[in-house]
C-alpha positions as CSV (number, residue, x, y, z in Angstrom):
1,X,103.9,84.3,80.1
2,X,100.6,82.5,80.3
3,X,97.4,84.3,81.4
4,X,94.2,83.5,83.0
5,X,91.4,86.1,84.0
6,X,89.2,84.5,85.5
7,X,85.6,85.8,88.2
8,X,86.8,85.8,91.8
9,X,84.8,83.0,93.6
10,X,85.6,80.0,95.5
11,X,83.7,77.9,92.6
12,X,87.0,78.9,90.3
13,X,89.8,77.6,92.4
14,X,90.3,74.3,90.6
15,X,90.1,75.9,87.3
16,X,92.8,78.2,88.8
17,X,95.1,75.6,90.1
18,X,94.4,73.1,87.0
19,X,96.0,76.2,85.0
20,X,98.8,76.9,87.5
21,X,99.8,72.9,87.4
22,X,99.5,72.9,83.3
23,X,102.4,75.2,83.8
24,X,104.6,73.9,86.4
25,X,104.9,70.4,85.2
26,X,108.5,70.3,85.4
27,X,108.9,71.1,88.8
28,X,109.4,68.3,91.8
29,X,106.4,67.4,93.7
30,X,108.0,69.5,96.7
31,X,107.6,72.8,95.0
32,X,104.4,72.1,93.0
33,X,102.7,71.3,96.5
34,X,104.4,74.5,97.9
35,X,103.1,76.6,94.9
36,X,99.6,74.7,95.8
37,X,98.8,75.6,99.1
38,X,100.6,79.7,98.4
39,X,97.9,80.0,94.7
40,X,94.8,78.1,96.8
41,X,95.4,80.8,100.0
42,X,95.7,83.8,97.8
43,X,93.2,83.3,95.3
44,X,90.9,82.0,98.2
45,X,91.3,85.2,100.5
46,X,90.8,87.2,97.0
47,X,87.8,85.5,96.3
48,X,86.3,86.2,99.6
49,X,87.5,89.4,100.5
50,X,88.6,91.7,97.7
51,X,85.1,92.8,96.4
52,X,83.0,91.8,98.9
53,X,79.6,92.5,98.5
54,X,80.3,92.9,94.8
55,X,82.0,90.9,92.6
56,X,85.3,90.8,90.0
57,X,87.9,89.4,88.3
58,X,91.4,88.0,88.8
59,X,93.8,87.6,86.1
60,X,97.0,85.2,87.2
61,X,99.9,85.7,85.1
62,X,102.6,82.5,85.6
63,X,106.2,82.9,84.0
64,X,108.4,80.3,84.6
65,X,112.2,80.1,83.8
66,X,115.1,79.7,86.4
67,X,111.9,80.6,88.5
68,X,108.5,80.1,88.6
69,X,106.9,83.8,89.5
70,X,102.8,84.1,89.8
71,X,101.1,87.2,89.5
72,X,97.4,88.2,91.0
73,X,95.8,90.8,90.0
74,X,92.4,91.9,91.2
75,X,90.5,95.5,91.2
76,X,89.1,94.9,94.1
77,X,90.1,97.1,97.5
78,X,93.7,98.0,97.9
79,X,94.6,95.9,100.3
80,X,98.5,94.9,101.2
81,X,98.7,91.4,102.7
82,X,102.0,91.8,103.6
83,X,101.2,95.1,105.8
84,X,99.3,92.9,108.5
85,X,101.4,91.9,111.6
86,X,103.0,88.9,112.1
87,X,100.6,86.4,114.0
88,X,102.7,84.8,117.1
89,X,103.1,81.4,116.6
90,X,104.0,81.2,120.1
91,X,100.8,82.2,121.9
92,X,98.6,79.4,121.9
93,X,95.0,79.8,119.8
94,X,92.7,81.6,121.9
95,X,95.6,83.6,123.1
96,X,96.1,85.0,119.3
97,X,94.0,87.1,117.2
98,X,92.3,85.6,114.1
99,X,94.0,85.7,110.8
100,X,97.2,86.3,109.5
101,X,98.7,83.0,109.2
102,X,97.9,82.2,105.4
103,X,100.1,85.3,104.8
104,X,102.5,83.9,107.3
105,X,102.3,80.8,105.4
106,X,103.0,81.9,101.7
107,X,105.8,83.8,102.4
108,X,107.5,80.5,104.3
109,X,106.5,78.6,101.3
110,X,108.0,80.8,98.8
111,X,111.3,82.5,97.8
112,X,109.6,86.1,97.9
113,X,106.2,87.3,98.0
114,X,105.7,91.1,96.5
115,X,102.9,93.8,96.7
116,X,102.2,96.6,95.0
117,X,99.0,98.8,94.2
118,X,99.1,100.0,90.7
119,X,96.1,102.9,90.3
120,X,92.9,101.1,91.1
121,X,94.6,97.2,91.0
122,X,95.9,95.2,93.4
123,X,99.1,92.5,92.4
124,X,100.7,90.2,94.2
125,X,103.7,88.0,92.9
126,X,105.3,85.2,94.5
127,X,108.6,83.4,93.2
128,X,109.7,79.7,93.7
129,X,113.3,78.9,92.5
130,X,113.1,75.8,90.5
């Protein structure tokens, strides 16, 4: 398992996803840009909303073997993504309230997306089959 803590700000997501890709080398372009676009959502939101006004720390944990699972975890406020309801998709986009669909759109990405609130931390793993 390889780890990275790293401060939660915007200014850190390529130093975040330079560390993911140094770690998923082996994988078609298909998944790596799958992994992408899931890593650059959640480390994004957790950069702007999980200490907000203060500031902290994320540490991403990446194991890969038969799959590739990534792990955030952040101190910030407990907060389940994977609580919030389902956006309609059908409703056009003044008809639907904001947010929701970077959730929506990591767990259609990836093979399973999990939450749990460990005392005062926050992790999230997501899984990609290789």
């Amino acid at each position: 398992m390889k780890i990275l803590s790293i401060e939660a700000k915007l200014e850190n997501l390529t130093q975040v996803m330079d560390f993911i890709n140094a770690n998923i080398v082996e994988c078609i372009p298909k998944i790596q840009n799958q992994i992408n676009i899931a890593v650059d959502e959640i480390f994004s939101n957790i950069a702007k909303y999980a200490y907000r006004p203060e500031k902290g720390s994320v540490t991403v944990r990446i194991m890969v073997d038969d799959l590739i699972r990534i792990e955030f975890e952040d101190k910030g406020f407990a907060y389940n993504p994977l609580d919030i309801e389902t956006p309609d998709t059908s409703l056009s986009v003044s008809e639907r309230d904001v947010g929701g669909l970077g959730v929506l759109l990591v767990k259609n990405l990836m093979d399973s997306v999990h939450y749990k609130r460990i005392g005062d931390k926050n992790i999230l793993e997501i899984q990609k089959k290789i």
